[in-house]
Backbone as CSV, one residue per row, in Angstrom:
resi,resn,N_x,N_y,N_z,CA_x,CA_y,CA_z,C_x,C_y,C_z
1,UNK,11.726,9.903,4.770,10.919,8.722,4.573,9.690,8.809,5.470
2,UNK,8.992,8.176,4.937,7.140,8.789,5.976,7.254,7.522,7.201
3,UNK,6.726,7.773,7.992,6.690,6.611,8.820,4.783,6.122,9.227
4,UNK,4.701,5.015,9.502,3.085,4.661,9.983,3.053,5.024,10.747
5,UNK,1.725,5.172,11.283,1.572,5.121,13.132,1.655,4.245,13.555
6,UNK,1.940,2.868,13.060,2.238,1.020,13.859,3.379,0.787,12.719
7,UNK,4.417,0.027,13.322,5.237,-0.584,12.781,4.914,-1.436,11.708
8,UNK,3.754,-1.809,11.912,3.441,-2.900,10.619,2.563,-2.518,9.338
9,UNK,1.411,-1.406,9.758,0.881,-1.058,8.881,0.919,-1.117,7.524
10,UNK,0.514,-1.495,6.759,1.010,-1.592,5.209,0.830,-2.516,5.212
11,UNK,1.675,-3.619,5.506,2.125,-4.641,5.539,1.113,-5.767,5.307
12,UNK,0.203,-5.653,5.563,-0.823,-6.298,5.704,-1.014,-6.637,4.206
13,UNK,-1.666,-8.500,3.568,-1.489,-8.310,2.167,-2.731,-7.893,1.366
14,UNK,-2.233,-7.300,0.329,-3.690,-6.469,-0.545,-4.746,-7.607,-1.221
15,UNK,-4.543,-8.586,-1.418,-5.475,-9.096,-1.298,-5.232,-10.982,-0.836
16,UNK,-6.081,-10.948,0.624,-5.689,-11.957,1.816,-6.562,-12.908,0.931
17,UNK,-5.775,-14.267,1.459,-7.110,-15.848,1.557,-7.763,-15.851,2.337
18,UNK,-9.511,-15.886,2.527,-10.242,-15.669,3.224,-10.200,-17.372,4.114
19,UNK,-10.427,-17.240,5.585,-10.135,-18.965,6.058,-11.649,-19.626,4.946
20,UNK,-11.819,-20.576,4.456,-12.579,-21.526,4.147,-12.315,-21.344,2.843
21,UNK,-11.759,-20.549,2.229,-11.484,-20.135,0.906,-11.004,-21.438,0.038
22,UNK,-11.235,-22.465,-1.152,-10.479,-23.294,-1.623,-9.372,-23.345,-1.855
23,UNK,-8.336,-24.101,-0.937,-7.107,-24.963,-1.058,-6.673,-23.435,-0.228
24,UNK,-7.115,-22.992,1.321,-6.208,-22.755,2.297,-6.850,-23.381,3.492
25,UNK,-5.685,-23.475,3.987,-5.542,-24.563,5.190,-4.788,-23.288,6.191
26,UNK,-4.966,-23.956,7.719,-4.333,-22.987,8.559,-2.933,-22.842,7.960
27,UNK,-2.001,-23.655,7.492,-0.694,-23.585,7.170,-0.050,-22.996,5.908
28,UNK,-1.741,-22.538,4.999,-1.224,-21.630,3.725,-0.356,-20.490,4.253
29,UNK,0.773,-20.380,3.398,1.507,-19.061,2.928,1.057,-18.666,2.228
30,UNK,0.729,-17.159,2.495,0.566,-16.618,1.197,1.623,-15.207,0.540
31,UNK,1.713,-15.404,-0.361,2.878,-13.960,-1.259,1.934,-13.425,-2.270
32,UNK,2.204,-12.208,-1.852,1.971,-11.224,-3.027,1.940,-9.810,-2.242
33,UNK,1.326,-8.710,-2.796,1.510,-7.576,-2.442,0.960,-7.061,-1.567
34,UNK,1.775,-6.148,-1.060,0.838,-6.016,0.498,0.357,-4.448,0.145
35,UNK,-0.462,-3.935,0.769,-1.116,-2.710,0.830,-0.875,-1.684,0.012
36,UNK,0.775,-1.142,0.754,1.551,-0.686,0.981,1.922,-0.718,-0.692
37,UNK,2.276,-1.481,-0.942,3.117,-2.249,-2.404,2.122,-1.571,-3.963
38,UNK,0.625,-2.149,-3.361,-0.438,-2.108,-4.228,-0.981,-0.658,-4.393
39,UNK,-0.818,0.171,-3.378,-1.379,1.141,-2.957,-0.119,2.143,-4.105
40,UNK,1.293,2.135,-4.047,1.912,2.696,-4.319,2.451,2.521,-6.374
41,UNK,1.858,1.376,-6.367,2.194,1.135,-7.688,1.116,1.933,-8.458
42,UNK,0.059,1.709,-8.152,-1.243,2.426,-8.740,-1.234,3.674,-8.836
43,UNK,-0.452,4.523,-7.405,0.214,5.688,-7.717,0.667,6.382,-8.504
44,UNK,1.986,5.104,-8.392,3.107,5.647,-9.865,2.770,5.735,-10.911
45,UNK,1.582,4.635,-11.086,1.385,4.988,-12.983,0.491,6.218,-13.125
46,UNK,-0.602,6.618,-11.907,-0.581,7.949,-12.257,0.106,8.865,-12.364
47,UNK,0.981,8.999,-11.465,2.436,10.314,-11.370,3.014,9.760,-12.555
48,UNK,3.461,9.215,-13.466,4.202,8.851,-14.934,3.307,9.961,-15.457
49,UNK,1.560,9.297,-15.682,1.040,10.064,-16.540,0.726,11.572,-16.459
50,UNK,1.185,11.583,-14.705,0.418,13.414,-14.893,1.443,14.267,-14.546
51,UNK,2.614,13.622,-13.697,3.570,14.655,-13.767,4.408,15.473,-14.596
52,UNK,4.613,16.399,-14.163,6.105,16.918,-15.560,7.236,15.812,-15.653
53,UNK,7.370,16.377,-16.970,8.421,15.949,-17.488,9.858,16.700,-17.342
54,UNK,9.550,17.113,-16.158,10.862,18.039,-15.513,11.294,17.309,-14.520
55,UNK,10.776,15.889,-14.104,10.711,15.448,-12.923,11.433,14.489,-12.851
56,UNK,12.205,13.776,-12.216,12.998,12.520,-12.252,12.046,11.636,-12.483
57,UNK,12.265,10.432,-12.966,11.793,8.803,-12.532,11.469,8.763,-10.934
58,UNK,13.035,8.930,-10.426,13.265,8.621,-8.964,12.054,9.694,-8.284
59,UNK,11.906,10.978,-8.779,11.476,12.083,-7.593,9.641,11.051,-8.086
60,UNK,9.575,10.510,-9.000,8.050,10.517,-9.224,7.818,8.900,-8.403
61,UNK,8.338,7.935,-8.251,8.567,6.875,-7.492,8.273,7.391,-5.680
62,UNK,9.635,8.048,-5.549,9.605,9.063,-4.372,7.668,9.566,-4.105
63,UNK,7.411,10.003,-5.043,5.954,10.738,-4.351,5.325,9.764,-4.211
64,UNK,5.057,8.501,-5.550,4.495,7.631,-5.206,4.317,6.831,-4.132
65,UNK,5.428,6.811,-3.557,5.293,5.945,-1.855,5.010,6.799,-0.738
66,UNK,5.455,8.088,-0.843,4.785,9.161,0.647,3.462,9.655,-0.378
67,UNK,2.627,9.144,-1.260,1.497,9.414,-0.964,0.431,7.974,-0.402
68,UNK,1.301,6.938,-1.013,0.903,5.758,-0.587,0.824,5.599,0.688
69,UNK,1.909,5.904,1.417,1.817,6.284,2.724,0.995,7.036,3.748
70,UNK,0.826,8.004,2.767,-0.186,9.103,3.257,-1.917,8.766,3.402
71,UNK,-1.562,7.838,2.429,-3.174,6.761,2.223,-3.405,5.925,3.309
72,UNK,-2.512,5.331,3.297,-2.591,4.193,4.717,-2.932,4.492,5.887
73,UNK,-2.177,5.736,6.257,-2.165,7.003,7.413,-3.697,7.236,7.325
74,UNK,-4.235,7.872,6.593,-5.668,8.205,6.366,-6.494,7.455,6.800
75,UNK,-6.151,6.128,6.140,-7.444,4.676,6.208,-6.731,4.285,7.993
76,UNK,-5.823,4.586,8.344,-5.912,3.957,9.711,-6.703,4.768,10.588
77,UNK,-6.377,5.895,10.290,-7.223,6.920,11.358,-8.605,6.832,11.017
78,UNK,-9.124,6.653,9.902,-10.606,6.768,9.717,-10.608,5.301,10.530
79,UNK,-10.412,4.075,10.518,-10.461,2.923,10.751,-10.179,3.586,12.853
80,UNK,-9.686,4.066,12.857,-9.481,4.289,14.514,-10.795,5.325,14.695
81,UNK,-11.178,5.913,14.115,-12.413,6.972,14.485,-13.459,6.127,14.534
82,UNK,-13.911,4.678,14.060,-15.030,3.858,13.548,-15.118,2.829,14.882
83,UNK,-14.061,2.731,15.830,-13.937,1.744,16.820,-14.020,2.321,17.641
């Protein structure tokens, strides 16, 4: 399983309520997909379309999240080279 360089990474949601945004208040919750989630689904439907058909479901899911991962990894370090 890939790991971040911060425990939370990913996690963060893919697309946040900006503060002043209509109908959030400091006390909005918000749900939906986080990075991590968004990053990896978009994946998969490429790996469906381009992988073999020698390949599991599972093994193409599988790549989909350690490359998703591998993305995040990327954008943090470029994001740490910029500060």
């Amino acid at each position: 399983m890939s790991q971040f360089p911060k425990p939370d990474a990913g996690n963060d949601s893919a697309f946040p309520l900006l503060p002043g945004a209509p109908g959030v208040t400091s006390d909005t919750e918000v749900r939906g997909l986080t990075k991590r989630e968004y990053f990896a689904v978009h994946l998969f439907e490429a790996v469906v379309a381009k992988l073999s058909v020698n390949c599991t479901l599972q093994d193409k899911a599988n790549y989909a999240v350690e490359a998703a991962d591998a993305l995040l990894r990327a954008l943090q370090a470029d994001a740490g080279n910029r500060s």
